[in-house]
C-alpha positions in Angstrom: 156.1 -24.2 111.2 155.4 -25.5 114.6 158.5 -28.2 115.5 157.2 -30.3 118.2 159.2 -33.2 118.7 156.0 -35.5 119.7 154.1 -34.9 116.5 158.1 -35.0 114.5 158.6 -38.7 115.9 154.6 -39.7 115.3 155.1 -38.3 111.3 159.0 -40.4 111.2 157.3 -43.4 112.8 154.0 -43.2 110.5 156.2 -43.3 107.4 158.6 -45.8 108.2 155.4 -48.0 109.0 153.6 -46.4 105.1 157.1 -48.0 103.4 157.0 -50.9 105.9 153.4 -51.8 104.9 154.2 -51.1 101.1 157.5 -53.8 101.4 155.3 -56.5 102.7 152.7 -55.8 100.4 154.8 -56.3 97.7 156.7 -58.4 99.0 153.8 -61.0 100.5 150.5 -59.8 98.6 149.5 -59.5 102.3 146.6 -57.0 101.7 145.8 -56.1 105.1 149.3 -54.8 104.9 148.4 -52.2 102.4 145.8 -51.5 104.1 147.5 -50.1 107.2 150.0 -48.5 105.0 147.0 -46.2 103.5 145.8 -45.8 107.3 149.7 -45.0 108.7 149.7 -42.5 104.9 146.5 -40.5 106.8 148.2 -40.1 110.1 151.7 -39.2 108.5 149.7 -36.1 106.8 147.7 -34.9 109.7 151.1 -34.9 111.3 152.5 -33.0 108.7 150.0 -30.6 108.0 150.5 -29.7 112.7 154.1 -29.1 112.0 152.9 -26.7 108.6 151.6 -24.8 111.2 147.6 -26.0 111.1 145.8 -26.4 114.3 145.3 -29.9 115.3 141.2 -28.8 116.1 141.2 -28.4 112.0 138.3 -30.6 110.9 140.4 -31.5 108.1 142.8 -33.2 110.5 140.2 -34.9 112.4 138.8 -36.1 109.3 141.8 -37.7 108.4 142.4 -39.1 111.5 139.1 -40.4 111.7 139.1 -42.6 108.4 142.9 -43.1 108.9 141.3 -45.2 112.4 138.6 -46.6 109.8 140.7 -47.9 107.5 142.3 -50.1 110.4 139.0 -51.0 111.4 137.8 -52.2 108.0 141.3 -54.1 107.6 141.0 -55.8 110.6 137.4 -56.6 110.0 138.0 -57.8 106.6 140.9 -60.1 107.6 138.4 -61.6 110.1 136.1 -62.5 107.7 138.0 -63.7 105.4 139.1 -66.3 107.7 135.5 -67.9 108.3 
């Protein structure tokens, strides 16, 4: 198990921000909020499966990254257009 500190405070910070998103969800029926909680839920596992001890070149990590960054992009999209 690989016990960067860089990748330990990314995973810490990417959960408290999964729970944040989940309170104001709940909390405000703000759905854009859920929304980044599911993207901040990808990143928090791609940094947990680096400090398992998979290489961050995995293309299962990048895939999660990847639609972790799409589902921020769809959010912010959505929110846009829901506006107009």
């Amino acid at each position: 198990m690989a016990m960067d500190p860089t990748v330990i405070l990314n995973f810490v910070f990417a959960v408290i921000i999964v729970i944040l998103g989940i309170w104001v969800f709940r909390a405000k029926k703000m759905v854009i909020a859920l929304y980044i909680a599911l993207a901040f839920a990808l990143f928090a596992i791609s940094h947990l499966s680096i400090l398992m001890g998979i290489p961050d070149t995995n293309i299962s990590i990048m895939v999660t990254r990847a639609l972790g960054y799409l589902v921020v992009i769809y959010a912010l999209v959505r929110e846009i257009t829901i506006k107009f």
